[in-house]
BATI-193315 format. One line per field, with one value per residue (C-alpha): residue number from 1; residue in one letter; x, y, z. Coordinates in nm, 2 decimals. Layout:
% BATI-193315
resi	NUM;...;
resn	A;...;
east	X;...;
north	Y;...;
up	Z;...;
% end
This chain:
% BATI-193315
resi	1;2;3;4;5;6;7;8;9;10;11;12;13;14;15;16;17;18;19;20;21;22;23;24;25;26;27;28;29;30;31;32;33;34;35;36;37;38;39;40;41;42;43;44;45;46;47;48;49;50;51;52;53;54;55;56;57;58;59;60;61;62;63;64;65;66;67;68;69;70;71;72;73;74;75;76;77;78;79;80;81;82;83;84;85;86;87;88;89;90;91;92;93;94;95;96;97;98;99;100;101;102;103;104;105;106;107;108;109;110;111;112;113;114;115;116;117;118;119;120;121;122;123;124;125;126;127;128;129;130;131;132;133;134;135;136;137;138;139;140;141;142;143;144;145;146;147;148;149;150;151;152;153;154;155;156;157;158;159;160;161;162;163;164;165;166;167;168;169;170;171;172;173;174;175;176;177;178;179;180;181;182;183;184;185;186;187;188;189;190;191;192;193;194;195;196;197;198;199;200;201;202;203;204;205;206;207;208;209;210;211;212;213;214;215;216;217;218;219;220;221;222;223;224;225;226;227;228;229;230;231;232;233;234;235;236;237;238;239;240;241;242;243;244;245;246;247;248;249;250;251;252;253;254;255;256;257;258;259;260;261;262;263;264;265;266;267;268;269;270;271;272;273;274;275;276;277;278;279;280;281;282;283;284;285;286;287;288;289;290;291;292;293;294;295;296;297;298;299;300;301;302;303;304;305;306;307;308;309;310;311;312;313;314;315;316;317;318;319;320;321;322;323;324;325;326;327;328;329;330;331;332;333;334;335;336;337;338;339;340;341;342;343;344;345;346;347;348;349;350;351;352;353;354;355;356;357;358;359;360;361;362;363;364;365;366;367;368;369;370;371;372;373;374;375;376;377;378;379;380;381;382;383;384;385;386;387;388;389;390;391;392;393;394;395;396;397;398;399;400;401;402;403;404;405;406;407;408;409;410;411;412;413;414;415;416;417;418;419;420;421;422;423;424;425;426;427;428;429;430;431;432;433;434;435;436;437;438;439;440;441;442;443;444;445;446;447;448;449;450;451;452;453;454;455;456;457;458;459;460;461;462;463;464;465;466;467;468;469;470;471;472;473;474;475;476;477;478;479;480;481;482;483;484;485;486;487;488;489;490;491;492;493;494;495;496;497;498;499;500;501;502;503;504;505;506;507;508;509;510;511;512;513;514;515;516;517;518;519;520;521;522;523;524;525;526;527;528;529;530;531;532;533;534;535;536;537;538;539;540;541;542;543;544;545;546;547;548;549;550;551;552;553;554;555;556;557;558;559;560;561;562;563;564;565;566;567;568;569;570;571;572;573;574;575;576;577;578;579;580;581;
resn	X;X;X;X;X;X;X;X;X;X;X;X;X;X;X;X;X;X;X;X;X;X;X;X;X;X;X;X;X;X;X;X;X;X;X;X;X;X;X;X;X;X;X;X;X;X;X;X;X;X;X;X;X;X;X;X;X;X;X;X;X;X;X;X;X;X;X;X;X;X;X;X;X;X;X;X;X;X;X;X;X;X;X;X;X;X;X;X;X;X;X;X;X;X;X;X;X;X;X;X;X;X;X;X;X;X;X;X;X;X;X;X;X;X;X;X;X;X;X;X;X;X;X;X;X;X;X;X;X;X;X;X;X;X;X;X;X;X;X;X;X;X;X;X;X;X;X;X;X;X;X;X;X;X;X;X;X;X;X;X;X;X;X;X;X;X;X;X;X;X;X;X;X;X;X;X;X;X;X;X;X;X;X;X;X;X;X;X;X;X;X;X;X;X;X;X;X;X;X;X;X;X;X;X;X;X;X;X;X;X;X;X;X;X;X;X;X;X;X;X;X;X;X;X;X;X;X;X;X;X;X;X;X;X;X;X;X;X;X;X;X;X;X;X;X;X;X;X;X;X;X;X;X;X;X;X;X;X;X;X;X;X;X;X;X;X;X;X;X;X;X;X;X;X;X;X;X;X;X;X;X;X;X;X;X;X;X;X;X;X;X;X;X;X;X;X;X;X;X;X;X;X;X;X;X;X;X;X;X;X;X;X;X;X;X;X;X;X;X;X;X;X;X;X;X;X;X;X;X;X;X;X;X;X;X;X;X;X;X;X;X;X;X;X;X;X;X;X;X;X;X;X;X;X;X;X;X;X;X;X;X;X;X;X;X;X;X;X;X;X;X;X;X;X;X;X;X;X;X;X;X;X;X;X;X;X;X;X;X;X;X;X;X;X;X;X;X;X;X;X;X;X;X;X;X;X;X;X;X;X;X;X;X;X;X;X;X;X;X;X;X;X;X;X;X;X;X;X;X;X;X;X;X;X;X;X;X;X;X;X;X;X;X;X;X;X;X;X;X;X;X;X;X;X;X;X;X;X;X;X;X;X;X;X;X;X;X;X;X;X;X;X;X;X;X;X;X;X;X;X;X;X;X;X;X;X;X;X;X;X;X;X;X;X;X;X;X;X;X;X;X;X;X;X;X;X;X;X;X;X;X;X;X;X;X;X;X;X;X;X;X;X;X;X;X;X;X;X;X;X;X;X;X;X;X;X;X;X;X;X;X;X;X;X;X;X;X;X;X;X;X;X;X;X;X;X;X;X;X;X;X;X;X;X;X;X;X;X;X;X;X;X;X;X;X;X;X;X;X;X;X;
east	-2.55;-2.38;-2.38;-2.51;-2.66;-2.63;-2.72;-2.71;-2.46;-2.51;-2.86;-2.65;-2.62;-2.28;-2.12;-2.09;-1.69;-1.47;-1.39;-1.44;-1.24;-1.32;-1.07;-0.78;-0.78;-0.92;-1.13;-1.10;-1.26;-1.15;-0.82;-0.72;-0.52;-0.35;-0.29;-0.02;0.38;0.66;0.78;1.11;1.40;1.65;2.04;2.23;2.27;1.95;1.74;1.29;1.13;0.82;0.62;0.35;0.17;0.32;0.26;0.42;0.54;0.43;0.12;0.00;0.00;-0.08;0.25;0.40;0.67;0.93;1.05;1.38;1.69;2.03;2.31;2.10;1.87;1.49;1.43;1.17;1.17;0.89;0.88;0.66;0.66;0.62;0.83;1.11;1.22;1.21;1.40;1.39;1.51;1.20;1.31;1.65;1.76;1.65;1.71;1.43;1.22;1.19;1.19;0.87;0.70;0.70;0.40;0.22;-0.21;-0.48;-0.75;-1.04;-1.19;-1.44;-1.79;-1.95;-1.80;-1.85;-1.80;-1.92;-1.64;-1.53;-1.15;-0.85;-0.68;-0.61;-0.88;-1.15;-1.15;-1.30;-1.31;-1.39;-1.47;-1.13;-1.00;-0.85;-0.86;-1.06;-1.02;-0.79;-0.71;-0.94;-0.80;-1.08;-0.96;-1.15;-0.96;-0.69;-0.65;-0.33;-0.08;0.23;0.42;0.59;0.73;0.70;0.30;0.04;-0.22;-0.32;-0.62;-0.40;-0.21;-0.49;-0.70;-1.00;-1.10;-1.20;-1.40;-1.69;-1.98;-2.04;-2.35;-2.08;-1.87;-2.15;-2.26;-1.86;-1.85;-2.15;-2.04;-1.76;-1.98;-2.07;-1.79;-1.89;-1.58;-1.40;-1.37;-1.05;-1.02;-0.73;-0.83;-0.62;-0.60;-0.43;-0.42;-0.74;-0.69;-0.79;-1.11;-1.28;-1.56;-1.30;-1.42;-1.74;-1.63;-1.41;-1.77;-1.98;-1.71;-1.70;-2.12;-2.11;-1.96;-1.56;-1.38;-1.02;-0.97;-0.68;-0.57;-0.31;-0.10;0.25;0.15;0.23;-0.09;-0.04;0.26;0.13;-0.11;0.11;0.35;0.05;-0.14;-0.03;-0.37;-0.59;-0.35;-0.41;-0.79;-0.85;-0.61;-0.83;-1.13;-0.98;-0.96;-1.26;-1.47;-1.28;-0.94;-0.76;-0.40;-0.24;-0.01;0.24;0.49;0.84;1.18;1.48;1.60;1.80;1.76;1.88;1.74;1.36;1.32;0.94;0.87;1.16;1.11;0.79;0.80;0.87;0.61;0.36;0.47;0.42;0.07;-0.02;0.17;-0.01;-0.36;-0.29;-0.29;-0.08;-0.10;0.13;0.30;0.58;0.60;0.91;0.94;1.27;1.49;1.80;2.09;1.88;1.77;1.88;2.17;1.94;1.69;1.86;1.84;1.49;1.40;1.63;1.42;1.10;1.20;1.32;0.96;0.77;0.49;0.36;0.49;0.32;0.49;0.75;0.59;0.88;0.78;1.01;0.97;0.76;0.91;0.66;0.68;0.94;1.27;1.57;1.71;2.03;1.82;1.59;1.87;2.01;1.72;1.56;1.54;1.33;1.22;1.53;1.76;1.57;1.56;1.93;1.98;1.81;2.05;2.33;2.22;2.10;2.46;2.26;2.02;1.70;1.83;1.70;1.58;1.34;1.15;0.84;0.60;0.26;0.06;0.21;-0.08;-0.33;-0.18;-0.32;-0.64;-0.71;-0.65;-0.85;-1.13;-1.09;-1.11;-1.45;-1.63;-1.62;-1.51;-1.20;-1.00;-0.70;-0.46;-0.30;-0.12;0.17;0.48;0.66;0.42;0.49;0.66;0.71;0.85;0.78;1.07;1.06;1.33;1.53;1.72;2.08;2.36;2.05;2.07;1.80;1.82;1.63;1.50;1.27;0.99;1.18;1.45;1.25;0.95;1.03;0.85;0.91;0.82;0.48;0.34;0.42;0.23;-0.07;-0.07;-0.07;-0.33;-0.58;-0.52;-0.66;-0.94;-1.04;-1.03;-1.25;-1.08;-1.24;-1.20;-1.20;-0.87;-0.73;-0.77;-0.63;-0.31;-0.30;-0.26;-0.07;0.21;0.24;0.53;0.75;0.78;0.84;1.19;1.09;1.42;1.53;1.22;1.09;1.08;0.74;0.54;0.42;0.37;0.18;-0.08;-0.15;-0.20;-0.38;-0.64;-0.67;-0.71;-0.94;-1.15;-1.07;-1.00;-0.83;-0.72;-0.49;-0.37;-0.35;-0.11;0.09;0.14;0.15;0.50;0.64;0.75;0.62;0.87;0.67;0.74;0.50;0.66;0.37;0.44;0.51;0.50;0.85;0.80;0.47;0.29;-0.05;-0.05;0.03;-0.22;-0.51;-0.39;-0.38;-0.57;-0.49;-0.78;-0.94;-1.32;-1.43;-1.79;-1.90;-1.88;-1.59;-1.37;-0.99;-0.64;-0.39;-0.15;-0.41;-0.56;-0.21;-0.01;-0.28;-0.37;-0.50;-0.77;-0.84;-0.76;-0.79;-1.09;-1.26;-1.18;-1.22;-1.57;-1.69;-1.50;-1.52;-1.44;-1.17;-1.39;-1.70;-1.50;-1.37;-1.71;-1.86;-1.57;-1.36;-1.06;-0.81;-0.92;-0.75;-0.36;-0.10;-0.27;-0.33;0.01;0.21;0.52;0.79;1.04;1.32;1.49;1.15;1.12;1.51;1.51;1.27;1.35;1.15;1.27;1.63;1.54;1.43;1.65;1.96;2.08;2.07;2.23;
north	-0.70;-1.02;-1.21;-1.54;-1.53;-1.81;-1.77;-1.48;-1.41;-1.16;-1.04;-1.05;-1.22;-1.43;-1.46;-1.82;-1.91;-1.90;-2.30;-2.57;-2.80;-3.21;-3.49;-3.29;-3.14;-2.72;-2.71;-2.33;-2.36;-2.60;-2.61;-2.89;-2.72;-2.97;-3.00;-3.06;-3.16;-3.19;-3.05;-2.88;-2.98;-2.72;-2.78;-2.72;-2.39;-2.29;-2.20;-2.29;-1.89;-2.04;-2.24;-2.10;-2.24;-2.12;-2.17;-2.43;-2.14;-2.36;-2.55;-2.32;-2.65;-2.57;-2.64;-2.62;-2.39;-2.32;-1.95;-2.00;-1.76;-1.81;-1.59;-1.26;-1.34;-1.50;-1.72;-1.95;-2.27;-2.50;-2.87;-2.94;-3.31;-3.25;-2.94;-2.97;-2.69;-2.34;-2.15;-1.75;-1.44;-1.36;-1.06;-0.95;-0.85;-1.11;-0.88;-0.61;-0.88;-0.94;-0.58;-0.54;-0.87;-0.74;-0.50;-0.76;-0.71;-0.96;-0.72;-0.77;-0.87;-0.76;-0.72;-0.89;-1.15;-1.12;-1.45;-1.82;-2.06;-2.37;-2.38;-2.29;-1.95;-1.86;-2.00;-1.84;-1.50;-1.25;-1.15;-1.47;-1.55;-1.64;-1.29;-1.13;-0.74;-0.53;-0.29;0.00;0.08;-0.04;-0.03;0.02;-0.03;0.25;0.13;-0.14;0.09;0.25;0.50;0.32;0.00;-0.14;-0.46;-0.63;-0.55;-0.80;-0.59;-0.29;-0.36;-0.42;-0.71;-0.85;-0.83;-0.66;-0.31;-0.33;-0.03;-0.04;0.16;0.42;0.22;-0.07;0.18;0.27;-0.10;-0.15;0.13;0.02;-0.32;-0.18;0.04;-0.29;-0.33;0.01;0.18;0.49;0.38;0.50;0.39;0.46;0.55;0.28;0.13;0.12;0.46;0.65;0.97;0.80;0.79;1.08;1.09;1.02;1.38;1.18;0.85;1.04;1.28;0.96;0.84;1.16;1.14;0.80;0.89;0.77;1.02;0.95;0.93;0.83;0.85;0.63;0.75;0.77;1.11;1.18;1.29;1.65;1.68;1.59;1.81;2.11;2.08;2.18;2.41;2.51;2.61;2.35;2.09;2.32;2.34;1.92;1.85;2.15;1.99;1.64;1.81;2.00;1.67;1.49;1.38;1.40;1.24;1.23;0.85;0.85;0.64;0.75;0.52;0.78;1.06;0.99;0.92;0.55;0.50;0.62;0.59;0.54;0.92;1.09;1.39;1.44;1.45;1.82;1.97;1.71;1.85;2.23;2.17;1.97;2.36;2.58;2.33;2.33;1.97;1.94;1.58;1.39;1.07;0.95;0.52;0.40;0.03;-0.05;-0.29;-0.47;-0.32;-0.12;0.22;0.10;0.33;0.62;0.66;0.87;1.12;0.99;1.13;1.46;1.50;1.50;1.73;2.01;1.97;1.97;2.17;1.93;1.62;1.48;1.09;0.81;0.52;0.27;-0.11;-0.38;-0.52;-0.79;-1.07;-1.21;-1.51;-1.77;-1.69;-1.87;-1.85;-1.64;-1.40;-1.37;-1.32;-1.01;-0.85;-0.92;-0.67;-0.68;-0.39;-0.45;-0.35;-0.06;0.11;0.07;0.18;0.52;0.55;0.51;0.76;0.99;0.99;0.91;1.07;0.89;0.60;0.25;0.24;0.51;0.28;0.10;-0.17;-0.06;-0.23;0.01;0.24;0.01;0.12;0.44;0.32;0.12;0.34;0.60;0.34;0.26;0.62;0.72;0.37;0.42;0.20;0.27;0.21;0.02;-0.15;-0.47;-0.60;-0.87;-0.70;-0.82;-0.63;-0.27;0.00;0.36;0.68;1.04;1.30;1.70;1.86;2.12;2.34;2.43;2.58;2.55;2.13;1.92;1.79;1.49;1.45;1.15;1.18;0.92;1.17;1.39;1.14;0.83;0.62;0.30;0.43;0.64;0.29;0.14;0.36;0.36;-0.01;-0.01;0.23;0.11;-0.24;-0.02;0.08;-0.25;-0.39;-0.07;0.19;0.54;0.69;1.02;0.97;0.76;1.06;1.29;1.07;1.05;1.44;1.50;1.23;1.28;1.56;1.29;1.15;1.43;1.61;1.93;2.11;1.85;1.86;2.15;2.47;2.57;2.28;2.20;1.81;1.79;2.06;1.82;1.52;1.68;1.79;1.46;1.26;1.56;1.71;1.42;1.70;1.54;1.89;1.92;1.54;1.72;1.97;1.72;1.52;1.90;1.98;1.64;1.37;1.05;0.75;0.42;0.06;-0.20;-0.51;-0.70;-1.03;-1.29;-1.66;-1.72;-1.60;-1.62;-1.62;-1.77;-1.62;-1.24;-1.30;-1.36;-0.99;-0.78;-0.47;-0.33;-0.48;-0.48;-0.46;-0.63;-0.57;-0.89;-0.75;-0.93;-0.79;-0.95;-0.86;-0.76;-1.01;-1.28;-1.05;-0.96;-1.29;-1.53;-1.29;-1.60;-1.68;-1.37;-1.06;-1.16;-1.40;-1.12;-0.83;-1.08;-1.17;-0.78;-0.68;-0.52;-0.63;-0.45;-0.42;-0.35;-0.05;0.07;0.09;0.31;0.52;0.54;0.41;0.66;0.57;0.23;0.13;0.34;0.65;0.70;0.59;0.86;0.98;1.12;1.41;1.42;1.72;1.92;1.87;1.87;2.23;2.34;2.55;2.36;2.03;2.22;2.38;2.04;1.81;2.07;1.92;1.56;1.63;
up	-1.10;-1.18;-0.86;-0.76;-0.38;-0.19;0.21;0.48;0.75;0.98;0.80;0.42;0.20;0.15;-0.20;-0.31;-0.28;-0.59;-0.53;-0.37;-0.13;-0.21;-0.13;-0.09;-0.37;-0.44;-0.74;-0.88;-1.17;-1.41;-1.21;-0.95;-0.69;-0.46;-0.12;0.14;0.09;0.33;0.63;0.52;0.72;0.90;0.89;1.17;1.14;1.12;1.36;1.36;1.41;1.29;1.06;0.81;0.48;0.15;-0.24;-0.52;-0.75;-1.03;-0.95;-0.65;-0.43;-0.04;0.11;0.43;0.47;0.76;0.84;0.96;1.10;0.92;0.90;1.05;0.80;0.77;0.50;0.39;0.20;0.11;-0.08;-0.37;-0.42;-0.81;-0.85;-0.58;-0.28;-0.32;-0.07;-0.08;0.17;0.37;0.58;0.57;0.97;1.20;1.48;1.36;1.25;1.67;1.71;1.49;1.61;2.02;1.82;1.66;1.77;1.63;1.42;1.45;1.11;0.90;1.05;0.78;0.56;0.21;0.07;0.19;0.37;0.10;0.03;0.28;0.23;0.01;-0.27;-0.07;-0.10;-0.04;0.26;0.40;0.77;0.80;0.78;1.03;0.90;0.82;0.50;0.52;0.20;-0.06;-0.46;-0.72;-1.05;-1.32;-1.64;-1.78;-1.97;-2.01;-2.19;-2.16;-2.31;-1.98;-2.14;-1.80;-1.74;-1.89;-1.72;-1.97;-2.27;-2.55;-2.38;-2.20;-2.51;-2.42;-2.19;-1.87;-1.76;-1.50;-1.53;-1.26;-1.16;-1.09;-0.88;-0.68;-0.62;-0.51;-0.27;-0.12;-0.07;0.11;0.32;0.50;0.66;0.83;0.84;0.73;0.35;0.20;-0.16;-0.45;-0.77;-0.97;-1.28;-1.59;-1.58;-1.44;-1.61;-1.92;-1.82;-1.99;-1.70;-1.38;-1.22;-1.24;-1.05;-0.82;-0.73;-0.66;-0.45;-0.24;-0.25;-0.15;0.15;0.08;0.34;0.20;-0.21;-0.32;-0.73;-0.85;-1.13;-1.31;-1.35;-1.74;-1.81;-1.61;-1.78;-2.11;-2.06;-1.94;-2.22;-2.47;-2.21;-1.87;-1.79;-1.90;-1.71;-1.40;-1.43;-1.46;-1.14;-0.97;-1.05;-0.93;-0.61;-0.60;-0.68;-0.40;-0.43;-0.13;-0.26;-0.55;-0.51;-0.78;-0.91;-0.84;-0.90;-0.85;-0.85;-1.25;-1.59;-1.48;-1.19;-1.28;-1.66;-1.59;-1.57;-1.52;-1.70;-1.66;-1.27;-1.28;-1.50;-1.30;-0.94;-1.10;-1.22;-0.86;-0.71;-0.88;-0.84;-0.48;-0.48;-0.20;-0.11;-0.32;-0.22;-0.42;-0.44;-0.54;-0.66;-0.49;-0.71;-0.59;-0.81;-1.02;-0.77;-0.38;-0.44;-0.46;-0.19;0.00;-0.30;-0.29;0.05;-0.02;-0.32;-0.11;0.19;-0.13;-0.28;0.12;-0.04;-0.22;-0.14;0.20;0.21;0.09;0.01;-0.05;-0.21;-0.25;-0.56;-0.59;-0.81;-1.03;-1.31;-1.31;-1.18;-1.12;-0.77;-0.82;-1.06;-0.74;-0.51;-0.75;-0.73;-0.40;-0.13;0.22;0.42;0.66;0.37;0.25;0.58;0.64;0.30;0.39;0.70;0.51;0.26;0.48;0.69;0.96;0.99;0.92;1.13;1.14;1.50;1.40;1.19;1.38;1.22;1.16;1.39;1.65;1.56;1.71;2.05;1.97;1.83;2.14;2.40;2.20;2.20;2.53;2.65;2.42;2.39;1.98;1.76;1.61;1.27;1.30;1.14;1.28;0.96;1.04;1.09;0.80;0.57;0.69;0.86;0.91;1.05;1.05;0.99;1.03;0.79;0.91;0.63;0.74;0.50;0.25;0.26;0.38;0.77;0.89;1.25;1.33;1.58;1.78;1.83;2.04;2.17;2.41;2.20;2.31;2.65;2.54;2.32;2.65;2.88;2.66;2.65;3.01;3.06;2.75;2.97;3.29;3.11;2.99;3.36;3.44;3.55;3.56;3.22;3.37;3.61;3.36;3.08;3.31;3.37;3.03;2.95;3.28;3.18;2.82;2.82;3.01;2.71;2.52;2.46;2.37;2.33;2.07;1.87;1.65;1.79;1.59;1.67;1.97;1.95;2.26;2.23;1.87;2.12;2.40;2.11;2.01;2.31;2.46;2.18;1.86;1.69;1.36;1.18;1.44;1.31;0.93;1.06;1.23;0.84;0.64;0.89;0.87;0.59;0.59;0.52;0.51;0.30;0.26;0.09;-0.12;-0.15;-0.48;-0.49;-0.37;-0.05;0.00;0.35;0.41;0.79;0.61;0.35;0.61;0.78;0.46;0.51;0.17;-0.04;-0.40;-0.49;-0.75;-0.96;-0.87;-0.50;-0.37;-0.15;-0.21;0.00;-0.24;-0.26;-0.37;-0.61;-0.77;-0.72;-0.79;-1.09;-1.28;-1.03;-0.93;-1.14;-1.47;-1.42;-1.28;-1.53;-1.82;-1.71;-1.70;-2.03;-2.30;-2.62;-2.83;-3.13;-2.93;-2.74;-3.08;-3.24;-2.96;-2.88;-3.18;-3.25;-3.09;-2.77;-2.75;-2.86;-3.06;-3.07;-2.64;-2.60;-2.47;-2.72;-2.49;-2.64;-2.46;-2.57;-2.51;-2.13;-2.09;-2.22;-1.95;-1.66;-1.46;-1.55;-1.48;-1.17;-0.99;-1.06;-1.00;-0.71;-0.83;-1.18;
% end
C-alpha cells in the first residue's frame, strides 16, 4: 500500500501530513499557501456574533473572518490583502441560528489520529489531532466513473482524464483504517456512479464481511431504470442482490418533483422506485440539491412526493447548494440559500404543516447518546457537528380526503422539555447518582412529556423508548424510522463561506487509499489538494483501462441515452407523477 510511515500515536502509526507550515507560509506541495490578513471591520449596523478563520477564494490564504448579524441575517466577510473582501450570507435567520447554537456539545474526536500535526486546519488533514469528531458517515468512492455528461462536474474519467477505481484489496485496507477509530462504521457507496462497477455486489459483500453495520449506495439511480426498460426482471434480481450482499440504503439524487425542476432524472425516478418495490429495497432517501430560483418553489411537492411513496422512501435529505468556482457576488446571491430558508420554505409549502419550530440541529442527539452512556457505561456514537451544518425533524403522515397530512414529533412530544430533563439527569449521573433510581425516573417521567392523544393512534412512542432505554433494543428504533418520514438538510460548505471552526466538527468523512481519513468539505472544496491529488495518484490511465477492459467501458458508449417519449408513455411513469402533473 502506498503510504509513507512516519511515527506512532497511540500504538499506530501516524501518516506523514500533506504540508508543511515554515515562516508563515503552508507548503502543499509545490504550492505556497499564505497566511493571515485583516480583521474585517463591522458598520454600525452590524452586530460581532463571532469571529472564525476562513479561505481567500483565490489563493486559499488563512484569513480571518468575522460572523456577523445584519438585517435577521448572518453573514461573513473576510479580507485578502491580494484579492480584496469577500462578503457572503452565512445562515439566513439569525434567530434559529441562536435557537440551534443553545444545542451545540464538543465531540469527542477520533480515538486515534490518522495523520501527523504540520500545517493549521485545514492543510492537515486527515483526521488530524486537531479534530474534534469522530466519523459518522464515511464516503468511499468505488469509481469516477460515470454515465452522465453534467456540464458542471469535472469529477467523472473522461474529464478528469484518467479512471479511478480501487482494487478490493484497497477497499479492504480503507475499511480497516476506519475500523481504528472503533466505531459503528457507516460508509456510502459513492462515486461516479457505483453501479458501473461490474464487481459492486463484490465491494458492497467485503464491506458487510468487514464488519460495516450501515451501507449506504449513492446513486442517480438510472441504472435500475435502464435496466427495467430492457428487462423488468433482471433490474429486480441486481437491486435484490444489492441488498442481500448488504445494502442497507439506497441515497439517491432527487431535485423536484418536474421536468424543470429535476431534469437530472426525472423520468426515470419511477421505473427506479418500482424496481427498489418489487426488490424490497425499502430504504430509499431522496437528496435534493436545493438551488435558489431554480427548485425552492418545489419542496413542498418534494415532501408530498415522499409521504405518497412511504413504502419505499424512508428520508428527505435536503442540501443547499454548494457554490463552487468563481462567482460574482450577485450571481452568488441569486442562487444562495441557507438551511433557515429551506425549512421555512417547507412550512410554507406544506400550509403549515411541517412548521419551522419543528426543526432541531443535529447535535440534539447527543443528549440522547449521553444519557444512554451515562446510564450503561458504553461508549456511545454521537454526533456533535456545529449547528450550522445540520438539522432535522421526523414527521408521521396521516392520509385524509386521500391527501397527505404532516404531523412532527414535536407536535405530540415536549421536546424542548424531554432534551432538558435528560440533560439534567445524564448531569446526575455524571456527579454519581445511582443509575438504578435514576433509570427508574427516567421510565416513570417520560409520558409527561408525551401527548398521546395528539400523536398517532398506532404507535405507541413510549413503549419504543422504554425498550431502548431498558433492553437497547434498536429494532424497536427501525420501527420508529419505517412509520415516520425523515426531513433532514445538511448544508456543505464552498469557499465563500467557508468556516474553519465547522470544518474541524465535520463528521461526514472521505477515505482515501492512501489511508487518510478527510471531512467532506476539505476533500470537496479544496478538491485540488485533496481530491484530485489523491485520485490522480492511484489512477488509471485511459488507454491502460481501455486495453484491459475494452473500449465500451469508458466514454460515449456507457453514457446513458435517455428516450423521452418511451418512459413518458409508461403507466408507471403516469401513475407517479399524477398528482404533480
Amino acid at each position: 500500500m502506498a503510504q509513507v510511515e512516519e511515527k506512532k500515536q497511540g500504538g499506530f502509526r501516524l501518516l506523514p501530513a500533506p504540508s508543511k507550515y515554515e515562516n508563515g507560509v503552508v507548503k502543499f506541495g509545490d504550492r505556497e499557501i499564505k497566511i493571515g490578513g485583516p480583521l474585517p471591520k463591522l458598520a454600525d449596523n452590524e452586530k460581532l456574533i463571532r469571529v472564525t478563520n476562513s479561505l481567500c477564494p483565490v489563493c486559499y490564504r488563512l484569513l480571518p473572518a468575522t460572523i456577523f448579524e445584519k438585517d435577521e441575517k448572518m453573514y461573513i466577510r473576510k479580507i485578502c490583502p491580494e484579492h480584496g473582501e469577500f462578503e457572503d450570507l452565512y445562515y439566513g435567520d439569525v434567530g434559529m441560528y441562536y435557537k440551534f447554537d443553545y444545542w451545540e456539545y464538543e465531540g469527542k474526536g477520533p480515538k486515534v489520529p490518522y495523520v501527523d500535526l504540520k500545517s493549521p486546519c485545514p492543510f492537515n488533514c486527515g483526521l488530524c489531532p486537531m479534530h474534534h469528531q469522530h466519523s459518522a458517515l464515511v464516503n468511499l468512492v468505488v469509481t469516477n466513473r460515470c454515465d452522465q455528461n453534467c456540464w458542471y462536474c469535472f469529477f467523472y474519467a473522461e474529464k478528469a482524464g484518467y479512471v479511478f477505481e480501487p482494487t478490493l484489496e484497497q477497499v479492504k485496507f480503507m475499511v480497516d483504517q476506519l475500523k481504528r477509530q472503533d466505531i459503528t462504521l457507516v460508509i456510502q457507496v459513492t462515486g461516479g456512479e457505483p453501479t458501473l462497477r461490474e464487481d459492486l455486489i463484490e465491494v458492497v459483500k467485503l464491506l458487510r464481511d468487514s464488519g460495516v453495520k450501515h451501507i449506504q449506495l449513492n446513486t442517480w439511480g438510472g441504472t435500475f431504470a435502464k435496466m427495467y426498460m430492457q428487462d423488468p426482471d433482471r433490474a429486480i434480481r441486481y437491486a435484490v442482490q444489492l441488498r442481500e450482499a448488504g445494502v442497507n440504503t439506497i441515497y439517491m439524487s432527487f431535485d423536484g418533483t418536474n421536468r424543470r425542476t429535476n431534469p437530472k432524472n426525472h423520468w426515470e425516478i419511477p421505473y427506479t422506485l418500482e424496481v427498489f418495490r418489487r426488490a424490497s429495497m425499502t430504504s430509499v432517501v431522496l437528496v435534493p440539491t436545493v438551488i435558489r430560483t431554480t427548485n425552492d418553489n418545489d419542496l413542498g411537492n418534494i415532501v408530498r412526493f415522499a409521504a405518497e411513496n412511504l413504502d419505499v422512501v424512508r428520508a428527505i435529505n435536503f442540501q443547499p447548494v454548494s457554490l463552487t468556482g468563481m462567482m460574482k457576488r450577485n450571481m452568488r446571491a441569486k442562487f444562495r440559500i441557507t438551511i433557515p430558508e429551506i425549512i421555512k420554505d417547507i412550512e410554507d409549502q406544506t400550509d403549515g404543516e411541517v412548521t419551522r419550530d419543528s426543526w432541531y440541529p443535529i447535535g440534539t442527539s447527543v443528549v440522547f447518546s449521553r444519557l444512554i452512556e451515562a446510564l450503561t457505561g458504553k461508549e456511545q456514537f454521537e454526533m456533535a457537528n456545529h449547528p450550522s451544518c445540520g438539522a432535522g425533524t421526523y414527521i408521521f403522515v396521516e392520509w385524509r380526503d386521500n391527501k397527505p397530512h404532516f404531523i412532527p414529533l414535536s407536535h405530540f412530544i415536549d421536546l424542548e422539555g424531554l432534551l432538558e430533563y435528560f440533560k439534567e439527569k445524564s448531569e446526575e449521573l455524571k456527579d454519581g447518582s445511582s443509575k438504578y433510581w435514576i433509570g427508574l425516573k427516567v421510565l416513570y417521567n417520560l409520558r409527561k412529556f408525551i401527548d398521546k392523544e395528539k400523536g398517532p393512534k398506532d404507535f405507541d412512542v413510549y413503549k419504543m423508548l422504554y425498550s431502548i432505554i431498558v433492553n437497547h433494543n434498536y429494532s424497536a428504533l427501525g420501527e420508529w424510522h419505517y412509520r415516520t418520514l425523515f426531513l433532514g438538510t445538511m448544508h456543505f460548505m464552498d469557499l465563500y463561506n467557508y468556516d474553519i471552526q465547522r470544518v474541524m466538527r465535520c463528521d461526514i468523512h472521505y477515505v482515501t487509499p492512501d489511508g487518510r481519513v478527510i471531512p467532506f468539505c476539505t476533500y470537496n472544496v479544496l478538491n485540488d489538494l485533496y481530491r484530485d491529488k489523491v485520485l490522480k495518484e492511484y489512477q488509471i490511465p485511459l488507454d491502460e483501462w481501455i486495453k484491459k477492459n475494452g473500449e465500451n467501458s469508458i466514454g460515449d458508449p456507457v453514457k446513458y441515452k435517455r428516450v423521452v417519449s418511451s418512459l413518458e408513455k409508461g403507466e408507471i411513469y403516469k401513475k407517479t407523477y399524477s398528482h404533480f402533473m
